[in-house]
C-alpha positions as CSV (number, residue, x, y, z in Angstrom):
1,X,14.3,32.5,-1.5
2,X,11.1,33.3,-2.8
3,X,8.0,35.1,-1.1
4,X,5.2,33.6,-0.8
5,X,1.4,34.7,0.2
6,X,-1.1,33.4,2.4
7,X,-4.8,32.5,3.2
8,X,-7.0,29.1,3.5
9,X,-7.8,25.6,1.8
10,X,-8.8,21.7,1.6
11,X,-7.2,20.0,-0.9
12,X,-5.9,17.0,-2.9
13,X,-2.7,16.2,-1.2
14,X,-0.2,13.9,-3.3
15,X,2.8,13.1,-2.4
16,X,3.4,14.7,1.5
17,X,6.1,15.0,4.3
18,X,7.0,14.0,7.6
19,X,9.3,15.1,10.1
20,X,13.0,14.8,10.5
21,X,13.4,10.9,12.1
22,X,16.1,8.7,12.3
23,X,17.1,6.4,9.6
24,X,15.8,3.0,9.6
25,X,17.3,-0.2,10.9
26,X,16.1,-3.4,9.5
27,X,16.7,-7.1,10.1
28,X,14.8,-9.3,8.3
29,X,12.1,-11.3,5.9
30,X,8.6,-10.5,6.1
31,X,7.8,-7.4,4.6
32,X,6.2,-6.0,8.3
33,X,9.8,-6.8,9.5
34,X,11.3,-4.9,6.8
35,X,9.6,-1.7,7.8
36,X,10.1,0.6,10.9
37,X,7.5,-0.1,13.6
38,X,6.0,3.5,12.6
39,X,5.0,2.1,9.5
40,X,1.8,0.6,9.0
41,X,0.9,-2.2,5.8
42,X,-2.2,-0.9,4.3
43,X,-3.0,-3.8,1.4
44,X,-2.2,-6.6,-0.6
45,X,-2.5,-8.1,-3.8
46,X,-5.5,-10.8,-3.2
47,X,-5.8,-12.1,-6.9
48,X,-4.8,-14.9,-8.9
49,X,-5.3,-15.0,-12.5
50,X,-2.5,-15.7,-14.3
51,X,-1.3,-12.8,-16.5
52,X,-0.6,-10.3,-13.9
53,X,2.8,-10.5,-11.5
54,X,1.2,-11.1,-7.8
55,X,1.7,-10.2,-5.1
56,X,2.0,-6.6,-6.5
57,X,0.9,-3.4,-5.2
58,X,2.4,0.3,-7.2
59,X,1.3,3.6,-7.7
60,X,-0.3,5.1,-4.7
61,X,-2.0,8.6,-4.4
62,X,-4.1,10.4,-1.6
63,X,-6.2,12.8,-0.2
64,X,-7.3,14.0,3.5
65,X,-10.5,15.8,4.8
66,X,-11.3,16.3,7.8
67,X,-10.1,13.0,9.7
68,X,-10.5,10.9,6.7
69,X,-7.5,10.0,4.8
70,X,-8.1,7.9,1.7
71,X,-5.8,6.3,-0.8
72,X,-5.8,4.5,-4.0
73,X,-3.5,2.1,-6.1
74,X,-3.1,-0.6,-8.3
75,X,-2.9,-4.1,-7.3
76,X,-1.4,-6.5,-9.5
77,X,0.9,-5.7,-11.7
78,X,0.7,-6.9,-15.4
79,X,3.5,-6.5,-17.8
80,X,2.4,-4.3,-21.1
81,X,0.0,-2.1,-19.3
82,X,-2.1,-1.7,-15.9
83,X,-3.8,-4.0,-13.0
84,X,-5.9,-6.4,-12.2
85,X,-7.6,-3.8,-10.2
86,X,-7.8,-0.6,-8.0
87,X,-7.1,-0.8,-4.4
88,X,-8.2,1.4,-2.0
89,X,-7.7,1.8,2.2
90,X,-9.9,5.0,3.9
91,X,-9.4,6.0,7.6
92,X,-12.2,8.1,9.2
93,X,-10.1,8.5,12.2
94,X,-7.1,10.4,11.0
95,X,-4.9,7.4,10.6
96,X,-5.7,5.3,13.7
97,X,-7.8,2.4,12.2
98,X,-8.4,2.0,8.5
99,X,-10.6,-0.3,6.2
100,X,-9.4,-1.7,2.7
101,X,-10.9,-3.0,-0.4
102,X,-11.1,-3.1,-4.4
103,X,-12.8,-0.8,-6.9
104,X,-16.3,-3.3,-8.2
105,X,-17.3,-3.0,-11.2
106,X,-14.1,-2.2,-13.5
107,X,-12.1,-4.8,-14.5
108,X,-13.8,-8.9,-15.1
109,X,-11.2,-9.9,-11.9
110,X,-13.7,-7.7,-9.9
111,X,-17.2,-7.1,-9.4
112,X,-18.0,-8.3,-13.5
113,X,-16.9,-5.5,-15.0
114,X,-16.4,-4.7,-18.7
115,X,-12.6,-4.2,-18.6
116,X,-9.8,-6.4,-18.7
117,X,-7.6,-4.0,-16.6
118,X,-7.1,-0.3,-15.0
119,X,-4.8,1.8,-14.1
120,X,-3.7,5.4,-12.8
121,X,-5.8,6.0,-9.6
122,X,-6.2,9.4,-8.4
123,X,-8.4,10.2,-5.6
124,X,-10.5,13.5,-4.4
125,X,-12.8,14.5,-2.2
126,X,-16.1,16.4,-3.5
127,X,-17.1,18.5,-0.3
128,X,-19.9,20.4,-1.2
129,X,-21.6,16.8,-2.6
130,X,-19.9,15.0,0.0
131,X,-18.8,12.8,-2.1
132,X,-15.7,10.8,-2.5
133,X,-14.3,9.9,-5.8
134,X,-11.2,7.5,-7.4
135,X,-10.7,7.9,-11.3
136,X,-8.7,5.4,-13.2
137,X,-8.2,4.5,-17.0
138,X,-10.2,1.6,-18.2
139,X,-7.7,-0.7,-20.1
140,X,-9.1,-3.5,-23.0
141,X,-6.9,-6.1,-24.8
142,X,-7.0,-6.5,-28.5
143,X,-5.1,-9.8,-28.8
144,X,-1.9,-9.0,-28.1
145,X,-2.2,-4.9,-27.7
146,X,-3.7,-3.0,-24.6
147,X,-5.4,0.3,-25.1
148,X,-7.5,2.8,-22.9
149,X,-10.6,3.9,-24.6
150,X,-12.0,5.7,-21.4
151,X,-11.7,7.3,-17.9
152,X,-13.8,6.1,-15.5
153,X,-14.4,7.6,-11.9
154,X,-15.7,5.4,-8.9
155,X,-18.0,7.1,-6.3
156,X,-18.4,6.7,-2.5
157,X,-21.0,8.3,-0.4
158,X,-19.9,6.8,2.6
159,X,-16.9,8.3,3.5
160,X,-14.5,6.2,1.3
161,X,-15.6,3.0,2.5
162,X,-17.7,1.1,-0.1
163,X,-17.7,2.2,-3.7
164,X,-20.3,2.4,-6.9
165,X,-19.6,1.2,-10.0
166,X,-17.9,3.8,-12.0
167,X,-19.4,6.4,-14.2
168,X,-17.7,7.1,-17.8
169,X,-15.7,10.8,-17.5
170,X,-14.5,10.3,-21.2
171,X,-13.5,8.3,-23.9
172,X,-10.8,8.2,-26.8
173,X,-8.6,6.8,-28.9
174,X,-6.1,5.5,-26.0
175,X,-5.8,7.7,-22.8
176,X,-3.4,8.0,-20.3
177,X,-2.4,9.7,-17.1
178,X,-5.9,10.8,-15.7
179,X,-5.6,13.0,-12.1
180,X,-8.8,14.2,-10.7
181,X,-9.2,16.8,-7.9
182,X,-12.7,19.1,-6.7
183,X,-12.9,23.0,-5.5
184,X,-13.8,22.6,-1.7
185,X,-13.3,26.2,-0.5
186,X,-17.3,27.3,0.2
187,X,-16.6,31.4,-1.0
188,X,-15.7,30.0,-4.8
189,X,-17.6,31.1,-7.3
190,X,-17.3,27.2,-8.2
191,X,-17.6,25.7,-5.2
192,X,-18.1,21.8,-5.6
193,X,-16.9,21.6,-9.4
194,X,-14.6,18.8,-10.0
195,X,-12.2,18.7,-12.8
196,X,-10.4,15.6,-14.8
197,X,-7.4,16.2,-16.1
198,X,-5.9,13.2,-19.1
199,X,-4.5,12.6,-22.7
200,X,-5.1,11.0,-25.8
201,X,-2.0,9.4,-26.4
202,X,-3.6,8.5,-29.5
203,X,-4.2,11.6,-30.8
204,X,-0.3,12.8,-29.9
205,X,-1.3,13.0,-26.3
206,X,-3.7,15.9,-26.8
207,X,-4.8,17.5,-23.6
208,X,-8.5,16.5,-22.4
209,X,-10.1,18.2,-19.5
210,X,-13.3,17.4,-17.9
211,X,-15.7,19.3,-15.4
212,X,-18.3,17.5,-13.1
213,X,-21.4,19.7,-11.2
214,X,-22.6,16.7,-9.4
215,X,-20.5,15.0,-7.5
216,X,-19.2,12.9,-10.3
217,X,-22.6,11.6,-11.6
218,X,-21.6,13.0,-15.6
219,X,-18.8,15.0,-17.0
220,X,-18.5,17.7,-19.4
221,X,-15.5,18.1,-22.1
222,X,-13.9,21.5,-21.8
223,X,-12.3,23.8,-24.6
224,X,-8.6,23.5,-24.4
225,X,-5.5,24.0,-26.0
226,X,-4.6,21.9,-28.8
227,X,-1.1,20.7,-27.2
228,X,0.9,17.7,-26.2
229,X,0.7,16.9,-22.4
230,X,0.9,13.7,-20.2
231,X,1.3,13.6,-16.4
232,X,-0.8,16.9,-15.4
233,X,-2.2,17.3,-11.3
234,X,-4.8,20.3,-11.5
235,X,-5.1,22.2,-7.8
236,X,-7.6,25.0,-7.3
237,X,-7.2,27.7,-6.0
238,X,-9.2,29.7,-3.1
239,X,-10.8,31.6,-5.8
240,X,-11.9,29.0,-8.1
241,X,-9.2,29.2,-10.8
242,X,-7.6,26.0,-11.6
243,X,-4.2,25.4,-12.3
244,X,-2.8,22.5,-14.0
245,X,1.2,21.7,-13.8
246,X,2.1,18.8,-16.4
247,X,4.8,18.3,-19.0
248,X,4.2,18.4,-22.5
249,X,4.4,15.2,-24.8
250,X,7.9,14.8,-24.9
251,X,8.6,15.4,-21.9
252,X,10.9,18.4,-22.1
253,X,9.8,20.8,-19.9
254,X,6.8,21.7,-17.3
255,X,4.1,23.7,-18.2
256,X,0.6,24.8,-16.6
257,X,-2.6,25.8,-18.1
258,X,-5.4,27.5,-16.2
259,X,-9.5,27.9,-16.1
260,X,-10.9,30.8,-14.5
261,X,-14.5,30.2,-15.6
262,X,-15.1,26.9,-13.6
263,X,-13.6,24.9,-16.2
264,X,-15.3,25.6,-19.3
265,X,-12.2,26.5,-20.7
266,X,-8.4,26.3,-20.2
267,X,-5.5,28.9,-21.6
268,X,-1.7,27.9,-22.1
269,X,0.3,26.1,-21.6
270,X,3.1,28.4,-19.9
271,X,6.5,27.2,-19.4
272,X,7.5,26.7,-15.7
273,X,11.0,25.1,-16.8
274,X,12.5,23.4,-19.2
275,X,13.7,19.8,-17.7
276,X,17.0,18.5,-17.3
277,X,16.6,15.0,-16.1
278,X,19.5,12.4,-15.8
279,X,18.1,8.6,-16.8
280,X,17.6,6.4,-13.8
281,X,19.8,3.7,-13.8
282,X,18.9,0.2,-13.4
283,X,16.2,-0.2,-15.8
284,X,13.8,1.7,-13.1
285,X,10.7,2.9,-14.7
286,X,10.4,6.6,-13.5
287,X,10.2,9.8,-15.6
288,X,10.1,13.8,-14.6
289,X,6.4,13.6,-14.0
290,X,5.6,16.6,-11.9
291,X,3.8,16.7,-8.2
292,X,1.8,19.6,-7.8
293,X,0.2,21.0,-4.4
294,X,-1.4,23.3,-3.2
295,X,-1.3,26.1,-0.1
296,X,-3.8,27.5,2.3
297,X,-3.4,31.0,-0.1
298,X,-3.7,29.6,-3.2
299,X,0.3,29.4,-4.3
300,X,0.8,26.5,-6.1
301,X,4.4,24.1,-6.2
302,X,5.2,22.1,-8.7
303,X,8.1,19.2,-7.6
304,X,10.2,16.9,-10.5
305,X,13.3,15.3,-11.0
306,X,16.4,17.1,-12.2
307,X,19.6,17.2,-12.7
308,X,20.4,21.2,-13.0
309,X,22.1,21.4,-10.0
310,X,24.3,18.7,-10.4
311,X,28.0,18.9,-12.4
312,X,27.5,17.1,-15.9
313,X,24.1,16.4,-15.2
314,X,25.6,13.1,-13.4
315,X,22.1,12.5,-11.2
316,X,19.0,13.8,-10.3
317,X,17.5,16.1,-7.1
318,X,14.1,16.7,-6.8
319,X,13.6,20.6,-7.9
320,X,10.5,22.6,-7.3
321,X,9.2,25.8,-8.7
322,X,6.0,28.2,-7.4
323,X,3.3,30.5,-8.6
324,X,0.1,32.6,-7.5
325,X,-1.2,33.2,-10.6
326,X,-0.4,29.8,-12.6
327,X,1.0,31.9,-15.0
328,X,4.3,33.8,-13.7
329,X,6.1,31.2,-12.0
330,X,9.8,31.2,-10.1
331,X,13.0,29.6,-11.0
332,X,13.3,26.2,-10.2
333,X,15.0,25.8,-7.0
334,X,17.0,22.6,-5.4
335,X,15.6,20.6,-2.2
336,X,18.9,20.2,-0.4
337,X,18.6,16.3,0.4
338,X,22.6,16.0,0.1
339,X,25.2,17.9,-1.1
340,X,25.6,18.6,-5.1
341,X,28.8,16.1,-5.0
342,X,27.2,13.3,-3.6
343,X,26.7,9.9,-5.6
344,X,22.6,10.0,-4.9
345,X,20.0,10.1,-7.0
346,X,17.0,11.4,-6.7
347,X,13.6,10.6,-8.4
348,X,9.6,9.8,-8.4
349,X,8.5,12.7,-5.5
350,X,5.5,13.5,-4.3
351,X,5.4,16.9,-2.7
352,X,2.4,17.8,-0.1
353,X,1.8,21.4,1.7
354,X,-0.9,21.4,4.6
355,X,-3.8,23.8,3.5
356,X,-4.0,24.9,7.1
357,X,-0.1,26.6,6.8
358,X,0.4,29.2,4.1
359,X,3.4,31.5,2.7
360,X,6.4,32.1,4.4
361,X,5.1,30.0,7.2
362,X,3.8,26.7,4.9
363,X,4.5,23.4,5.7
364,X,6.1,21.1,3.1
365,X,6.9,17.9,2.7
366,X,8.3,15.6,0.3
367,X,8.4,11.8,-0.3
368,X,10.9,10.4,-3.0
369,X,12.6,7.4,-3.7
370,X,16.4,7.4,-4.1
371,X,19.6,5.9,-5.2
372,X,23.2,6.4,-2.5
373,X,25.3,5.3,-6.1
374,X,23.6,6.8,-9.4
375,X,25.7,4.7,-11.5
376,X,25.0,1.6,-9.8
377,X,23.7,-1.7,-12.2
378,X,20.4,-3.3,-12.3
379,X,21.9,-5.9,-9.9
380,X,23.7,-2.9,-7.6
381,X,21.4,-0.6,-7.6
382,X,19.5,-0.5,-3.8
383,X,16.0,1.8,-3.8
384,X,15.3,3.2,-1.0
385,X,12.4,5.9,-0.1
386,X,13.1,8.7,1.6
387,X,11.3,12.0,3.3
388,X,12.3,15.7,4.0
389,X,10.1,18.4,5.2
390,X,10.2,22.3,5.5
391,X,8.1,24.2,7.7
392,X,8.9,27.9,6.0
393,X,7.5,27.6,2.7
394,X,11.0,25.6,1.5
395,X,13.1,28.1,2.3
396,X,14.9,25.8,4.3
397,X,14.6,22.1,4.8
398,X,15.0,19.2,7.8
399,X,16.9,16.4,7.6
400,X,16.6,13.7,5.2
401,X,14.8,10.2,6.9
402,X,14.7,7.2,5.0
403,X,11.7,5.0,5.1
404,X,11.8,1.3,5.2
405,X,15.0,-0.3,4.3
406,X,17.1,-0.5,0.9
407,X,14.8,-2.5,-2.2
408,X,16.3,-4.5,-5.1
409,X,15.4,-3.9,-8.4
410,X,14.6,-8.0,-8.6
411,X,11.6,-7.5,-6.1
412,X,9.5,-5.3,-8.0
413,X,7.6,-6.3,-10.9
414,X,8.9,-5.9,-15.2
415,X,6.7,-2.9,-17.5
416,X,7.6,-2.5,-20.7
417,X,9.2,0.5,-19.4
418,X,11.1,-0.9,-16.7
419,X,10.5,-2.7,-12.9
420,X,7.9,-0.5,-11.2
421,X,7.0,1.1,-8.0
422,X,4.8,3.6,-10.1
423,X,5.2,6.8,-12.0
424,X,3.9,8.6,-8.9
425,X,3.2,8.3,-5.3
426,X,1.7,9.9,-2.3
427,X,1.5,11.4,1.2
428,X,-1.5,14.0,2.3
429,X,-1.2,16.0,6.2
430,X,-3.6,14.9,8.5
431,X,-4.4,16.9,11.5
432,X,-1.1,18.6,11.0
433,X,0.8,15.4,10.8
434,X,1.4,13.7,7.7
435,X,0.7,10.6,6.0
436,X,2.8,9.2,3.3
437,X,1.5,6.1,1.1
438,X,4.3,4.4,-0.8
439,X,5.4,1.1,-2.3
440,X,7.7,-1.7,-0.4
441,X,8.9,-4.5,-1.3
442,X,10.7,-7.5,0.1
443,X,12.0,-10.7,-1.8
444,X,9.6,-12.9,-3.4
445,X,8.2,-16.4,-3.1
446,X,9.3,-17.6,-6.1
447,X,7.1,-16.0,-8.8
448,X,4.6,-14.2,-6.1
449,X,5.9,-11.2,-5.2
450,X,6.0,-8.8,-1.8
451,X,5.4,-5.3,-2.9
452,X,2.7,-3.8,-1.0
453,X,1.7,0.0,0.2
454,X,2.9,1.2,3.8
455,X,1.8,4.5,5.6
456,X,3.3,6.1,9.1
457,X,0.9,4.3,11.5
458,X,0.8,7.3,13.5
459,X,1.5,10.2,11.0
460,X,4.8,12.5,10.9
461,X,5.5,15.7,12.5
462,X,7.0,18.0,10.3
463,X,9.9,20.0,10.9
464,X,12.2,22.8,9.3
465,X,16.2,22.8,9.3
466,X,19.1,24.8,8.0
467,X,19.5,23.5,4.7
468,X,18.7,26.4,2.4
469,X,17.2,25.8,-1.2
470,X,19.4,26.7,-3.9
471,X,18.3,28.7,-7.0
472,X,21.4,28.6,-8.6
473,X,21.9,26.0,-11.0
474,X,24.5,24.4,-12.8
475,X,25.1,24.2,-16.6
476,X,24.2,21.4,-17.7
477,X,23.2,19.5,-21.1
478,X,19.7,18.0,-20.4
479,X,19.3,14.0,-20.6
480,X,15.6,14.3,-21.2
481,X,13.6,16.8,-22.8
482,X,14.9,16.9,-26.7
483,X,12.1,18.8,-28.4
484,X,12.1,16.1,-31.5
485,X,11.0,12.9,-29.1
486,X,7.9,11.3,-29.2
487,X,5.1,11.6,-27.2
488,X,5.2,9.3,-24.1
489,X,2.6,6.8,-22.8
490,X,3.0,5.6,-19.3
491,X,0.6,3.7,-18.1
C-alpha cells in the first residue's frame, strides 16, 4: 500500500482504535444498560436553564500522556449554536479511575463568566510547561443571533483536574472550528510551542493561526495564507514543523498548510484530495471534517468521509490519506469496514495512531459512527458507533466492532444543521491500549434527554486483520465539494 517511515512521539490523539471485539448485545433502558460492560459513562449534563436541550452531552476530543488521559466536550446542547458549558473527565491512572467537572469561568451558567455559551473543545497537553490546556469558542447572543468573537483556552496545572479561567487566544468577527495541540518532542527546535488553529467565518472563514511560548498564558497571530478553511487538526512533527490537515471553506477538498519556523508563519494550502462525500441521511448533522494524527516518525494521516469507492457515490466509507513532509501526500485509500456493495454508511471518524508504533509497523485505530441502510428516513435510520484498528500502518485492517447498541435519530438533540452527536469525536492510546470517547444516547424523559460520553473502562487492544486498504477508487460524481458553495459554519 504505501511505505511509511519511522521514529518517536507524544501527541494529541483524536479520534483512536481498539481491538477487534465482538459486537454488542443490549437489552434495555438506562443508558449504563445500553452499553457493553466494557464501557464506562464518563459525564452528564448537570444544568438547567431553560434554552439549552438537557440532558445533552456531544462532541468529544482527547489526549493521553503519560498515564493521563483527558477529554473534553460540550454539555448541553442549545439549538442555533453551542453549550451551556465545557465538560471535561481526566484520569491520571491510565483509564482506571477518573474525575469529572466543568470549564469556570466561560459561560454565566458556570463559574460567572462573560459568555452566554461555548463550544468546540479541543484538548492538549503542554509538556515542557506541564501544562494542560482545553480551547473552546466563546459564543454571545445578540437578541436573536449567536456569534463567536473569541477563542478562549482554559489551563490546568494540576494534571487535568481543576481548571483556570481561560485566557483570550484571539478574537474576530465570528470564529469557528478552533483545534489546539503543543510540540512535546524535547530535541525540537520548538519544543513546548503550542499552536491554535481557527476561522473567521466572518471574514469568508479566513484561516487564523496562533502560537503560545508559555504554556498558554498569551498568544501570538501568525502570518498565513489568505484562504478559506474550517475544521483544521495541526500535529507536529518530531522536528518541529507543523502540519495542518483541514478543508477549505466550501468544503470541497482537504488541504494542509505547514510552519517550519515554530509557527511564525504557515505556507499552502496543498491539496491532499478533492472530497466526494455522499449526504447523510436522516437530517444527521455531520460533514467531511478531517481527523488528523500523528506517528512516532513524524508521518501524518488525514481520515474523512467519502464516497469514492462506492458505485454512484450511493454512501460513504471513511478514506484516509498520508504524508512526511505535509506537502506530497498519497492517494486516498479505503478503510475496508464492509464490502463496496454493502447498504452502510459511513461518517464522523476520528482516527488515532500510538506515537510509540511508527511506519510499517504503526498502530491505527479508528472510531466512526455508521448507518447498516444509507437510505434509511429520519424515523429508520438506527446510528450506531463503530471501531476498526490496523496494527501495520493500515495496510490491512481488523474486524469491525460496534460500540453500544443502535441510536435513534429522536434521542439526540435538533442544530440548525441537523440532530447532533458532534462534528467530531475522539479516542487517544493509552499504554498501548486505546481509549475511545464518544456520544450515547438512549430515549429521553420527556423533554430531558440521555446522551452522554462513554469510554472502554479498561482500554482496547488493538489488532491487525486481512482486510486490505484499497487505493483504487470508483468514478464517481462528488455530493459535496462544488467549488461555487459558501463557506460553512459549524458550530
Amino acid at each position: 500500500m504505501l511505505p511509511l517511515g519511522a521514529d518517536p512521539m507524544v501527541e494529541r490523539a483524536t479520534l483512536t482504535g481498539l481491538a477487534s471485539v465482538v459486537a454488542l448485545v443490549v437489552a434495555t433502558g438506562s443508558a449504563e444498560a445500553q452499553c457493553d460492560s466494557r464501557l464506562r459513562q464518563l459525564s452528564s449534563d448537570p444544568f438547567t436553564n431553560s434554552t439549552s436541550q438537557h440532558g445533552t452531552e456531544v462532541e468529544p476530543d482527547t489526549f493521553v500522556f503519560g498515564s493521563t488521559i483527558a477529554t473534553t466536550f460540550q454539555v448541553g446542547r442549545f439549538f442555533d449554536g453551542g453549550a451551556s458549558d465545557i465538560g471535561w473527565a481526566t484520569s491520571t491512572d491510565g483509564g482506571a479511575n477518573w474525575s469529572k467537572g466543568f470549564l469556570p469561568g466561560i459561560t454565566k451558567l458556570q463559574g460567572a463568566g462573560p459568555y452566554d455559551r461555548v463550544s468546540d473543545p479541543s484538548v492538549a497537553y503542554d509538556v515542557r510547561h506541564a501544562v494542560w490546556l482545553i480551547s473552546s469558542l466563546a459564543l454571545v447572543e445578540h437578541g436573536t443571533n449567536v456569534n463567536s468573537p473569541a477563542v478562549v483556552v482554559s489551563r490546568s496545572v494540576d494534571g487535568g483536574l481543576t481548571w483556570a479561567n481561560p485566557v483570550t487566544v484571539g478574537t474576530g468577527a465570528d470564529l469557528d472550528k478552533n483545534w489546539t495541540v503543543c510540540d512535546t518532542t524535547a530535541a525540537s527546535p520548538f519544543y513546548g510551542n503550542c499552536y491554535t488553529e481557527y476561522d473567521d467565518a466572518g471574514a469568508n472563514n479566513q484561516l487564523r493561526m496562533a502560537t503560545s511560548t508559555n504554556g498558554g498564558l498569551t498568544w501570538t497571530q501568525a502570518s498565513v495564507p489568505t484562504t478559506s478553511v474550517i475544521g483544521g487538526q495541526p500535529v507536529v512533527q518530531p522536528n518541529g514543523t507543523v502540519i495542518v490537515p483541514l478543508n477549505n471553506g466550501s468544503q470541497s477538498r482537504v488541504q494542509a498548510v505547514t510552519s517550519t519556523d515554530g509557527g511564525a508563519s504557515y505556507a499552502g494550502p496543498v491539496t491532499i484530495a478533492i472530497i466526494a462525500a455522499h449526504p447523510v441521511s436522516g437530517n444527521l448533522r455531520t460533514s467531511p471534517l478531517p481527523s488528523a494524527e500523528i506517528d512516532g516518525a513524524g508521518r501524518v494521516y488525514v481520515a474523512w468521509q467519502d464516497c469514492r469507492f462506492r458505485s454512484g457515490c450511493a454512501s460513504n466509507d471513511i478514506v484516509f490519506s498520508t504524508s512526511s513532509d505535509g506537502t506530497t501526500w498519497f492517494a486516498p485509500s479505503r478503510v475496508p469496514i464492509d464490502p463496496t456493495t454493502s447498504t452502510v454508511d459511513h461518517f464522523i471518524p476520528g482516527l488515532a495512531v500510538d506515537k510509540t508504533t511508527a511506519g510499517a509497523s504503526a498502530h491505527l485505530g479508528l472510531t466512526y459512527y455508521y448507518y447498516p441502510n444509507a437510505a434509511c428516513s429520519a424515523a429508520s435510520c438506527q446510528l450506531s458507533v463503530g471501531f476498526i484498528s490496523s496494527t501495520n500502518g493500515g495496510a490491512s485492517w481488523s474486524a469491525p466492532t460496534q460500540l453500544g447498541s443502535p441510536m435513534s435519530l429522536g434521542w439526540l438533540p435538533s442544530t440548525t444543521q441537523g440532530v447532533m452527536v458532534g462534528d467530531y469525536i475522539s479516542t487517544s492510546f493509552a499504554g498501548g491500549l486505546a481509549y475511545p470517547v464518544f456520544a450515547l444516547a438512549t430515549a429521553p424523559s420527556g423533554s430531558t434527554f440521555h446522551e452522554a460520553m462513554y469510554t472502554a473502562s479498561a482500554g482496547f487492544a488493538v489488532s491487525g486483520g486481512s482486510a486490505t486498504a484499497s487505493a483504487e477508487g470508483a468514478a464517481v460524481s462528488p455530493r459535496v465539494g462544488l467549488e461555487s458553495e459558501a463557506p460553512r459554519t459549524a458550530r
